[in-house]
Structures are given as structure tokens and as C-alpha cells.
BALOBA-1460 file (C-alpha; in Angstrom, 3 decimals):
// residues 263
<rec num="1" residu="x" x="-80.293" y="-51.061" z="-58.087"/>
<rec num="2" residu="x" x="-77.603" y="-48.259" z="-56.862"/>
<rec num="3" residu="x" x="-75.012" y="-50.974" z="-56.867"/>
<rec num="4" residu="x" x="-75.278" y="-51.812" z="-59.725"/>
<rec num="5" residu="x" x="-75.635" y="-48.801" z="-61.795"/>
<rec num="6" residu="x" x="-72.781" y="-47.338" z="-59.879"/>
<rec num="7" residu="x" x="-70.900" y="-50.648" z="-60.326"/>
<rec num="8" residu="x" x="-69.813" y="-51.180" z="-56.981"/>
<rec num="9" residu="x" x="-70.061" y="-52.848" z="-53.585"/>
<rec num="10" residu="x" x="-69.445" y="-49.563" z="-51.853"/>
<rec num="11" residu="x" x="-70.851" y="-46.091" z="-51.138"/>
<rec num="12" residu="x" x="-69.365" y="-42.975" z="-49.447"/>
<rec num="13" residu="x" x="-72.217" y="-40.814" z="-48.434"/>
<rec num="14" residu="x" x="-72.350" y="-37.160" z="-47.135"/>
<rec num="15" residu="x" x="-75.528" y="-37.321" z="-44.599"/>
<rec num="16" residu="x" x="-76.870" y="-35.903" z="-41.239"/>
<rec num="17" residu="x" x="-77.220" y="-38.232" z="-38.292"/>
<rec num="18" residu="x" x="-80.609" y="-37.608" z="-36.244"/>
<rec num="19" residu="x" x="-81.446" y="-37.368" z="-33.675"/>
<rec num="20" residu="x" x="-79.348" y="-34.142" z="-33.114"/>
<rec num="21" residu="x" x="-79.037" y="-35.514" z="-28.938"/>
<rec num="22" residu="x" x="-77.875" y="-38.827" z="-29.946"/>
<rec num="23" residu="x" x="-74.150" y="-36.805" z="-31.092"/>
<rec num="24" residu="x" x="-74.773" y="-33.939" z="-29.011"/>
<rec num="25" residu="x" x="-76.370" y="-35.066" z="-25.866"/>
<rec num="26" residu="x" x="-73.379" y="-33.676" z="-23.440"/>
<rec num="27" residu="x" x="-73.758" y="-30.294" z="-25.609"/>
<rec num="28" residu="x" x="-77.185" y="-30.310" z="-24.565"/>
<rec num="29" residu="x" x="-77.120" y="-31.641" z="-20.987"/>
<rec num="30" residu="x" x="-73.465" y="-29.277" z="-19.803"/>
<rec num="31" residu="x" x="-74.671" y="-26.092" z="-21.726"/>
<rec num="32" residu="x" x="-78.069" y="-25.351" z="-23.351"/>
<rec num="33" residu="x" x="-80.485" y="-26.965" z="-20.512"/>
<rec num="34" residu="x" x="-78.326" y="-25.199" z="-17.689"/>
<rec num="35" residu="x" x="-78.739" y="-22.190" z="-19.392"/>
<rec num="36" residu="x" x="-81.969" y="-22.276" z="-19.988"/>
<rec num="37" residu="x" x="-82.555" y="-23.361" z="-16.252"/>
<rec num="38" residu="x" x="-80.308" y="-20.544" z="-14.896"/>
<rec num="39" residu="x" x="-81.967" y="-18.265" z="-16.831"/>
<rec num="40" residu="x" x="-85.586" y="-19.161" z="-15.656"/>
<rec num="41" residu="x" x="-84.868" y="-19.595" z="-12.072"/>
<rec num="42" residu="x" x="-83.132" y="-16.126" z="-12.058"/>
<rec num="43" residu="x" x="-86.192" y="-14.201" z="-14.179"/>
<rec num="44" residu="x" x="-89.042" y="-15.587" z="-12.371"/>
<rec num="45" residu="x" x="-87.372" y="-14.764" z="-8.989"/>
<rec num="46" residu="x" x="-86.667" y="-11.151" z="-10.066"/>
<rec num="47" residu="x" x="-90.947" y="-10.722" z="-11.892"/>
<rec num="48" residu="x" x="-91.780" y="-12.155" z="-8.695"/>
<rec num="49" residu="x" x="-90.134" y="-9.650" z="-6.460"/>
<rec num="50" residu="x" x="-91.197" y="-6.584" z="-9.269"/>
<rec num="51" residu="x" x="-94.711" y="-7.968" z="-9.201"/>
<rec num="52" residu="x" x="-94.656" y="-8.036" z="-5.180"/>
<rec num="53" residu="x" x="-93.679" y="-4.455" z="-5.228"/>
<rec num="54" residu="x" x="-96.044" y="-3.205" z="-7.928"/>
<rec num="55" residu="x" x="-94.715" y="0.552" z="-8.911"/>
<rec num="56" residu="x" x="-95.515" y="1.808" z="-12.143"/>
<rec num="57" residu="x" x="-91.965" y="3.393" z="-12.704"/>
<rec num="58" residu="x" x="-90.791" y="-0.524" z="-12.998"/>
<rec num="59" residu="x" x="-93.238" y="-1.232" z="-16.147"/>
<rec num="60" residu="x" x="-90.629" y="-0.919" z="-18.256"/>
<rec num="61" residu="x" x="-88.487" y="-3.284" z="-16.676"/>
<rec num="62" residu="x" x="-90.952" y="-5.706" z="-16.274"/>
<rec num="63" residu="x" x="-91.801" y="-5.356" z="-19.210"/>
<rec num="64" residu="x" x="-88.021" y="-6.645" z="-20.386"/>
<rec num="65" residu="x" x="-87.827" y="-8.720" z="-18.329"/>
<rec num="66" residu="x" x="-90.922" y="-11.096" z="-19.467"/>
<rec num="67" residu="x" x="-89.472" y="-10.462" z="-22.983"/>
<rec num="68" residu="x" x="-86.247" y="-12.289" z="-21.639"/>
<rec num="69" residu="x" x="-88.405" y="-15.268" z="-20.368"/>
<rec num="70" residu="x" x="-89.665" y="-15.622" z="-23.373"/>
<rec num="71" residu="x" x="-86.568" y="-16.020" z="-25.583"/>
<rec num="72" residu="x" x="-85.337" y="-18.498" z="-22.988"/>
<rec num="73" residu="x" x="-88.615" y="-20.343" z="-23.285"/>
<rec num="74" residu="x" x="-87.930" y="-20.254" z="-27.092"/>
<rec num="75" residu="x" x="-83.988" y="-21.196" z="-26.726"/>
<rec num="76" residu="x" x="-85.321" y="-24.557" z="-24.598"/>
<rec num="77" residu="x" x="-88.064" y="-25.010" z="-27.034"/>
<rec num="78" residu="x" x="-85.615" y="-25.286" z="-29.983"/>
<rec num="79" residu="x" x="-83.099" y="-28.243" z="-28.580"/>
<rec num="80" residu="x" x="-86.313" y="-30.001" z="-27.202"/>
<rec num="81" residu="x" x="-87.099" y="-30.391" z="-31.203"/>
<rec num="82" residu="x" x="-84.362" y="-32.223" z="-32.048"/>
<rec num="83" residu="x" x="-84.095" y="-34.784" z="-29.424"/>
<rec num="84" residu="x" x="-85.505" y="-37.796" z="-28.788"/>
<rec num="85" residu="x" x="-85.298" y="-41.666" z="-27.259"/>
<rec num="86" residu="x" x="-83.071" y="-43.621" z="-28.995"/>
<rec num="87" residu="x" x="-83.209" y="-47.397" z="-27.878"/>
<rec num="88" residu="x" x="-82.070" y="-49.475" z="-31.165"/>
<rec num="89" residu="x" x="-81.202" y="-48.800" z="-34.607"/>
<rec num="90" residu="x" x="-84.723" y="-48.632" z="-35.394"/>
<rec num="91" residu="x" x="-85.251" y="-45.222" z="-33.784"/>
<rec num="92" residu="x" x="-82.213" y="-43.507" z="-35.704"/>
<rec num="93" residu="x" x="-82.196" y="-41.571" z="-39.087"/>
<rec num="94" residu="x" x="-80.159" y="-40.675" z="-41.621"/>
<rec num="95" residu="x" x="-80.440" y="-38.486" z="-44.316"/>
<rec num="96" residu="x" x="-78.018" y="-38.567" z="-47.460"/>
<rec num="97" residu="x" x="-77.380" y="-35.704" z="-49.826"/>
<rec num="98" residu="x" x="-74.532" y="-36.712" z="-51.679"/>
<rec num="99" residu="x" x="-73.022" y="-39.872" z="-52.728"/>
<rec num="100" residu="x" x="-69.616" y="-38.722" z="-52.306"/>
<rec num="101" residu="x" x="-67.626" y="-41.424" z="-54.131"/>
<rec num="102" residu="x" x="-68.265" y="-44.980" z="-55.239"/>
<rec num="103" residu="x" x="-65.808" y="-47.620" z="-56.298"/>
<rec num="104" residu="x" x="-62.938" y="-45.962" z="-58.479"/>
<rec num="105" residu="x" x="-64.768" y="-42.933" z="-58.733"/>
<rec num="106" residu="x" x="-65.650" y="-39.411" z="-56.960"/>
<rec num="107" residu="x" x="-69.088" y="-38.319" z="-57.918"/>
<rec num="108" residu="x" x="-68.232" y="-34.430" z="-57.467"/>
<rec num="109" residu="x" x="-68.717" y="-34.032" z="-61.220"/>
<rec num="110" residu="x" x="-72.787" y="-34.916" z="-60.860"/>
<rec num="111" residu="x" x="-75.150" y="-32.222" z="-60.317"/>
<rec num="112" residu="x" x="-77.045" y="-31.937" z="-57.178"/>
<rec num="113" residu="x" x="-79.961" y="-33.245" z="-58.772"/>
<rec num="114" residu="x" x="-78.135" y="-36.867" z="-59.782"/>
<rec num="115" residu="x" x="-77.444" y="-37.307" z="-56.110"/>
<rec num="116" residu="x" x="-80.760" y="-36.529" z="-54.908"/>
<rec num="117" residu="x" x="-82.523" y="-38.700" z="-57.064"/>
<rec num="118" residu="x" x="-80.655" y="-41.684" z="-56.114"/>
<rec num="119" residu="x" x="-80.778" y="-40.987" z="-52.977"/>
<rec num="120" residu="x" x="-84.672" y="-41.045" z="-52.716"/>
<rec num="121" residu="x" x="-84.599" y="-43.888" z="-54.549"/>
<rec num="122" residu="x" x="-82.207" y="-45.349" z="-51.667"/>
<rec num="123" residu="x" x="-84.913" y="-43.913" z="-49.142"/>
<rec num="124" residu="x" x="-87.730" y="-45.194" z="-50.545"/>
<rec num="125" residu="x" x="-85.966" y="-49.120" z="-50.421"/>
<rec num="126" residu="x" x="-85.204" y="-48.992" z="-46.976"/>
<rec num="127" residu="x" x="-88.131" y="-47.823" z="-45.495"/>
<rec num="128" residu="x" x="-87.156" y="-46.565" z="-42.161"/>
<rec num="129" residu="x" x="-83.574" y="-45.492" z="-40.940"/>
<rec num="130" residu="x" x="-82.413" y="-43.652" z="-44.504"/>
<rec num="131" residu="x" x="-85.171" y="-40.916" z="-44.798"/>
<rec num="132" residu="x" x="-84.959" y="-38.549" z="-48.256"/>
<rec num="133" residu="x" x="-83.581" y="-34.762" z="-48.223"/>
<rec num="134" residu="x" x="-86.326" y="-32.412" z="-49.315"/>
<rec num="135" residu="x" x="-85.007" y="-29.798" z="-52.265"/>
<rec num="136" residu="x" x="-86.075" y="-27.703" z="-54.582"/>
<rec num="137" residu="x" x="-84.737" y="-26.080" z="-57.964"/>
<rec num="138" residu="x" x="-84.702" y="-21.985" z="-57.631"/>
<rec num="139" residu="x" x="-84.068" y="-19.828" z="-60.961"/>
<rec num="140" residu="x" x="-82.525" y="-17.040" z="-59.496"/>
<rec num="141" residu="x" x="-83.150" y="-15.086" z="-63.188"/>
<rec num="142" residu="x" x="-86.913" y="-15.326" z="-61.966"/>
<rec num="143" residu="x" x="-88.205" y="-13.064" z="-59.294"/>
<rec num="144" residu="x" x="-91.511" y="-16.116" z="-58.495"/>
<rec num="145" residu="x" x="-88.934" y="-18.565" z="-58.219"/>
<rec num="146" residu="x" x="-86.763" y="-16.955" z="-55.673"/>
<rec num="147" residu="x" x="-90.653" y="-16.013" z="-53.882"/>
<rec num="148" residu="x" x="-91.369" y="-19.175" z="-53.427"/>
<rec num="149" residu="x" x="-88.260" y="-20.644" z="-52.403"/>
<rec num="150" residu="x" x="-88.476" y="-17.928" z="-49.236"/>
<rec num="151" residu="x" x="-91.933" y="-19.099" z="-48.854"/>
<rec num="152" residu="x" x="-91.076" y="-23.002" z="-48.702"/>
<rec num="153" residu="x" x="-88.145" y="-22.065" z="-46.240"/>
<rec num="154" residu="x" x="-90.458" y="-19.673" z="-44.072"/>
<rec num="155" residu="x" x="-92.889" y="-22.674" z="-44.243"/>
<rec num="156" residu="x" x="-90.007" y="-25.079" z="-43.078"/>
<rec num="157" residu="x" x="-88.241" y="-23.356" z="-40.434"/>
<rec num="158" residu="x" x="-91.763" y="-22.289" z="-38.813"/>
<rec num="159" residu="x" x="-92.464" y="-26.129" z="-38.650"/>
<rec num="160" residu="x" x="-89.142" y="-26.275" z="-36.357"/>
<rec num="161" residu="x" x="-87.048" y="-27.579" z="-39.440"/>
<rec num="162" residu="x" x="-83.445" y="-26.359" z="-38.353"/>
<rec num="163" residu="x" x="-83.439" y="-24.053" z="-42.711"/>
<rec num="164" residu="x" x="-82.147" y="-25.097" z="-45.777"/>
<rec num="165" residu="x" x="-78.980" y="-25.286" z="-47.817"/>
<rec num="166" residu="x" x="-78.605" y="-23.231" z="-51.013"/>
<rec num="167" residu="x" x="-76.574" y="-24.629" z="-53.827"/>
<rec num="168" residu="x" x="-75.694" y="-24.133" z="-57.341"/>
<rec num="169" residu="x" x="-76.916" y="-26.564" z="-59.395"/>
<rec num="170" residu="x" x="-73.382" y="-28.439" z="-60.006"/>
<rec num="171" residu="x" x="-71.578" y="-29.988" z="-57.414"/>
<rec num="172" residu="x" x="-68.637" y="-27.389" z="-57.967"/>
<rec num="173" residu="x" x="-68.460" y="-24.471" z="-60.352"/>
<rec num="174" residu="x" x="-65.473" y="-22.302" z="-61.036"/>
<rec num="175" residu="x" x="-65.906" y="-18.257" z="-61.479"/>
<rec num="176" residu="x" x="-63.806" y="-15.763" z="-62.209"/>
<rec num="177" residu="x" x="-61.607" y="-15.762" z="-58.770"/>
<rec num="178" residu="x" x="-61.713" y="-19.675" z="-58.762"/>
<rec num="179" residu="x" x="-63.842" y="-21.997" z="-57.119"/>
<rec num="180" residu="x" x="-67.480" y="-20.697" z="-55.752"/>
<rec num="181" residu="x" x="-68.166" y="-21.663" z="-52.180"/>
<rec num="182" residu="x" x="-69.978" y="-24.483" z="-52.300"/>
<rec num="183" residu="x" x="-73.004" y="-24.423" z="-50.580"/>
<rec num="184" residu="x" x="-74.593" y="-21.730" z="-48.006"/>
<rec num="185" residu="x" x="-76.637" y="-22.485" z="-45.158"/>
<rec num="186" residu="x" x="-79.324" y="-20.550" z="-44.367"/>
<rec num="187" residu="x" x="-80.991" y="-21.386" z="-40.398"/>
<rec num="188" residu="x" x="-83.992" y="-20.064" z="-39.143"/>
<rec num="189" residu="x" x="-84.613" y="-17.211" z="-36.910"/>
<rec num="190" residu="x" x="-85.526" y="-19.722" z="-33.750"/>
<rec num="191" residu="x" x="-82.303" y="-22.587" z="-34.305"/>
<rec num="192" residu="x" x="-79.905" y="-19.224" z="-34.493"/>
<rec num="193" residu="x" x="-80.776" y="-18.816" z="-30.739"/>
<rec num="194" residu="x" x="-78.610" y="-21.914" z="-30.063"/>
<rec num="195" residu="x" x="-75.822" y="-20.516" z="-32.030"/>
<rec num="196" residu="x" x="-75.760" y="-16.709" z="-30.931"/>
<rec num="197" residu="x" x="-77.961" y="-17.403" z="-27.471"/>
<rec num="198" residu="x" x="-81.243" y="-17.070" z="-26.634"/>
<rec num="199" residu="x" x="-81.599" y="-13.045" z="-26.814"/>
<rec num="200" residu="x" x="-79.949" y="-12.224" z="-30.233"/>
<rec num="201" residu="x" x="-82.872" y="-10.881" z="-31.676"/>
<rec num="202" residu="x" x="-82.946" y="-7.616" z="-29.533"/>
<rec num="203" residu="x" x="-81.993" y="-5.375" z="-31.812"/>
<rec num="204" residu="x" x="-78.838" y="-4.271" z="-30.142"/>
<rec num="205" residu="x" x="-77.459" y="-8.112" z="-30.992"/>
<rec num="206" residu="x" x="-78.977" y="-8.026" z="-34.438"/>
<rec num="207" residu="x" x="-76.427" y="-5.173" z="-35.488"/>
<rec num="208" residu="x" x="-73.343" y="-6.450" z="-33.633"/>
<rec num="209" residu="x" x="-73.846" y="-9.649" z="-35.455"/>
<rec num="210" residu="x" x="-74.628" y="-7.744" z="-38.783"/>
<rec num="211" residu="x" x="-71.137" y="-6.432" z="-38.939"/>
<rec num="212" residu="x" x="-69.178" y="-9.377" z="-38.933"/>
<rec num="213" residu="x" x="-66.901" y="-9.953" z="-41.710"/>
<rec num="214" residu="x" x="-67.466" y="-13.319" z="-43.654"/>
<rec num="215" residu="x" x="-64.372" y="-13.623" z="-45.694"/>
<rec num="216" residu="x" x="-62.204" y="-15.336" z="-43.630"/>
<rec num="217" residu="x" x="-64.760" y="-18.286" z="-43.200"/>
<rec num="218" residu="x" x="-65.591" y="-18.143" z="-46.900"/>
<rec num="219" residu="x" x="-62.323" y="-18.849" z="-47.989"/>
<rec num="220" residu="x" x="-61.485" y="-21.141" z="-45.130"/>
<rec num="221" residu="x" x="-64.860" y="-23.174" z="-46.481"/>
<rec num="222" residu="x" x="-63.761" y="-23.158" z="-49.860"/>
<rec num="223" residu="x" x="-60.456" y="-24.398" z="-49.539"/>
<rec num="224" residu="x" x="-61.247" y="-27.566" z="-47.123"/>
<rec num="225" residu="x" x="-63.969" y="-28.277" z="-50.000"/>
<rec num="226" residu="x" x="-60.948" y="-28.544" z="-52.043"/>
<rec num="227" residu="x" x="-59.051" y="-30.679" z="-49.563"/>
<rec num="228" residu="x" x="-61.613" y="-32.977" z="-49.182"/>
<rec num="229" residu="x" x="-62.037" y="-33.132" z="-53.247"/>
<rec num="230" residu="x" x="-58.356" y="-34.063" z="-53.605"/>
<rec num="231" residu="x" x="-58.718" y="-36.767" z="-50.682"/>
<rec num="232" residu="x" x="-61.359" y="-38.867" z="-51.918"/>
<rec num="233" residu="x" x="-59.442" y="-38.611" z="-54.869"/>
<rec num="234" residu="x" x="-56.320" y="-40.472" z="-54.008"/>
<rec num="235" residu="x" x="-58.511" y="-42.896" z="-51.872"/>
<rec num="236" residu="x" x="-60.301" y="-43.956" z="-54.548"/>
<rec num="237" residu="x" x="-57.400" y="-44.412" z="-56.237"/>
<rec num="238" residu="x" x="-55.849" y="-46.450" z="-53.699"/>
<rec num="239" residu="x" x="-52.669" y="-44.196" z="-53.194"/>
<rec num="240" residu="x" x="-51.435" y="-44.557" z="-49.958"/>
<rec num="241" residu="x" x="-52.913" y="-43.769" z="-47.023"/>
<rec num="242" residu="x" x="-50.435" y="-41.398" z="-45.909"/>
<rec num="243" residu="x" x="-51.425" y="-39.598" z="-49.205"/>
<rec num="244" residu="x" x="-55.030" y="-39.016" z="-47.496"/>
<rec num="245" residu="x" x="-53.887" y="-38.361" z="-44.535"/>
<rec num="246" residu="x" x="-52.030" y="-35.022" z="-45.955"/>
<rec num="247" residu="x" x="-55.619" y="-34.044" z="-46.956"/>
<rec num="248" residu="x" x="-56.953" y="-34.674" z="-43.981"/>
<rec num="249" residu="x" x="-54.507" y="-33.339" z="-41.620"/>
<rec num="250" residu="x" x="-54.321" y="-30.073" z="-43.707"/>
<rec num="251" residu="x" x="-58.320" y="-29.414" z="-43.300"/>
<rec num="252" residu="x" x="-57.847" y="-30.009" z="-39.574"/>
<rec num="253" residu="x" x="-55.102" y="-27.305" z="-39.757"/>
<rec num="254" residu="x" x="-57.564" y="-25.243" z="-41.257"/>
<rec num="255" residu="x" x="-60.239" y="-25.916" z="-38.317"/>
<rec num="256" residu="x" x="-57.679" y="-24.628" z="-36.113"/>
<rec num="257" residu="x" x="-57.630" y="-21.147" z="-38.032"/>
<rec num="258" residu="x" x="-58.545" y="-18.933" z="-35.010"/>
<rec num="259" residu="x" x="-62.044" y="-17.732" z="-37.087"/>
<rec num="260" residu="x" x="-65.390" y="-17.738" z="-34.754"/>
<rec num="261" residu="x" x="-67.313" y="-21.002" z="-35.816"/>
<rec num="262" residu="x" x="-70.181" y="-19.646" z="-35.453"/>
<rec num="263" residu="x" x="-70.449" y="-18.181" z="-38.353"/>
């Protein structure tokens, strides 16, 4: 098994934690179901007295109006996805997409597609809380390739799948100005409401948020990559723990870089 071919009695695995409430229940219960409350006590009150007074010059408005009541029924609808009961282990998933280190040994210099396989071969042991991460391989040299992976992440986000990840194929790969960021995530058009609020597609929003600058958060990304490289290094190694501490204290110094993390 894994164990065994990676010679160890240990794992360290990079992995998402569902359901999104069981983390992030207080998120959801002190600020997105208020808001989305607020929001449709305060339009329906406001149709109701346009409706009630039934002039033609207020079409327009009214006609904004139910546009706002429906991105609020869309922001609601997107939390509501990712939550669920949770009464035992049994109702909890994870899902693994790198095997971070093993015993003596960081895995950073496998390709993507080592850690995958192993970890759907992990999945498909266990049955029920460890559930495989879906991927696919994109030659960006070929213009059906890059079609169809838009089409599978059109496909996934209009399921209510949060998007997808992009990657190069190697875990890290080194260009001409030194490391390349390492990964990209790319949401879809109805999770972004939780992130930039339920009315950021009005096209006002859309080109505010177009003309943010990224490099600040690009480099910030690529340099606690780096920091969290060099920790699992010296744990594996068994330095001292102060030694790992320095690596992790320095990426929460980065986290504290005043750059909107939202981006």
C-alpha cells in the first residue's frame, strides 16, 4: 500500500475539509445569512410599496430592484451548497491533493500527477470520509485542449462546484525571474458573490474589480510557498522545532501584509 511504497508510518497531506459550515459556520451564521436576510426584508418591502403605487415612471426602478433580489437569492443559494448536517465522522469529507511530505522526505519534487494518483488510490481504500480530487491534464500549446478544459470548468462550476485550480504540471518550476506561482485558482461566477458580495456582476463592480493590481498578492503567494517548502524541510529532518517555527512565524508575517485577501 501507500505506506509502504512511501516507506513510512506517516503522511502530511494538503486537503480541503467539507463541509465548508463545519469550519465556517459563525462566517455563515454572523455575516452571509444576515445579509442575505437584510437584504430581502428591505427589497420586498420597497417592490411592495412600488407595486402599491403602480406609475410607469418607476419601471425602471423596479425593474433594479427585482434584479437586486435576485443576486441576493443567488448569494443565499451559494452558502446553502456547501453546508450540511454533520453528526459523526461519518458525515465529513476530505479531499487530498498533495502528499506533502512522508517520513524523511518532502514530496515537492513529484509532479502533480504522482500525488493524484496515490491519492485516488487512498480514496478508493477508504470508501467514505477521503473522497478523490477531480483533474485534468491541459496542453496549453493546443487550442482543443485549453477548449475543453473551459468546458469541464463551465460544466463544474454550473453544477455549484466552488472552480478549479490550475497548475503546472510539476510541483514547482523555476523561470526566468525565479520561482512561478504555484498554482491559480480560478472560482466561478456564482461562489465570487461570497467573496465580492452578492451584486458584483453589475457592470459598474465588474470594472472596479477589473483594475486591481495582482502583484502584491502574487509575490506574497510565492514567497510563503517558499516558506512552507523550507519548513517541511527541516521538520522532516528533525531540526529543531524552533527551526520551523522561523518558517512559520515568517508566513504569518506575511499574512499580516496589509494586501486585500480577497484577491
Amino acid at each position: 500500500g501507500l505506506w509502504d511504497e512511501l516507506q513510512t508510518d506517516w503522511v502530511l497531506l494538503d486537503c480541503e475539509l467539507m463541509p465548508w459550515s463545519l469550519k465556517a459556520r459563525e462566517l455563515i451564521q454572523q455575516q452571509y445569512a444576515p445579509v442575505g436576510a437584510a437584504a430581502r426584508a428591505a427589497l420586498s418591502e420597497e417592490l411592495a410599496a412600488l407595486d402599491a403605487r403602480s406609475q410607469p415612471e418607476l419601471s425602471e426602478l423596479v425593474a433594479k430592484r427585482r434584479a437586486q433580489v435576485a443576486d441576493i437569492e443567488a448569494f443565499s443559494e451559494v452558502y446553502r451548497r456547501y453546508t450540511w448536517d454533520v453528526n459523526g465522522i461519518g458525515d465529513v469529507r476530505l479531499a487530498p491533493f498533495h502528499i506533502l511530505a512522508s517520513q524523511n522526505r518532502v514530496h515537492s519534487d513529484q509532479p502533480h500527477a504522482w500525488h493524484l494518483e496515490r491519492l485516488g488510490r487512498l480514496a478508493s481504500m477508504d470508501g467514505s470520509v477521503i473522497i478523490a480530487t477531480p483533474s485534468m491534464d491541459v496542453d496549453l500549446a493546443d487550442p482543443a485542449s485549453e477548449q475543453r478544459a473551459v468546458e469541464w470548468w463551465e460544466s463544474l462550476t454550473a453544477r455549484g462546484g466552488e472552480g478549479m485550480v490550475v497548475k503546472p504540471s510539476d510541483f514547482t518550476v523555476r523561470w526566468k525571474s525565479g520561482v512561478v506561482q504555484p498554482a491559480l485558482k480560478v472560482r466561478g461566477r456564482e461562489y465570487l458573490r461570497l467573496i465580492y458580495g452578492p451584486d458584483y456582476t453589475q457592470p459598474a463592480h465588474l470594472e472596479r474589480l477589473r483594475e486591481r493590481g495582482l502583484g502584491a498578492k502574487r509575490s506574497l503567494a510565492t514567497r510563503e510557498f517558499a516558506l512552507g517548502l523550507e519548513g517541511l524541510e527541516r521538520f522532516v529532518h528533525e531540526e529543531p522545532l524552533r527551526r520551523v517555527h522561523e518558517c512559520v512565524f515568517a508566513v504569518l508575517a506575511l499574512e499580516s501584509e496589509p494586501v486585500d485577501p480577497r484577491l
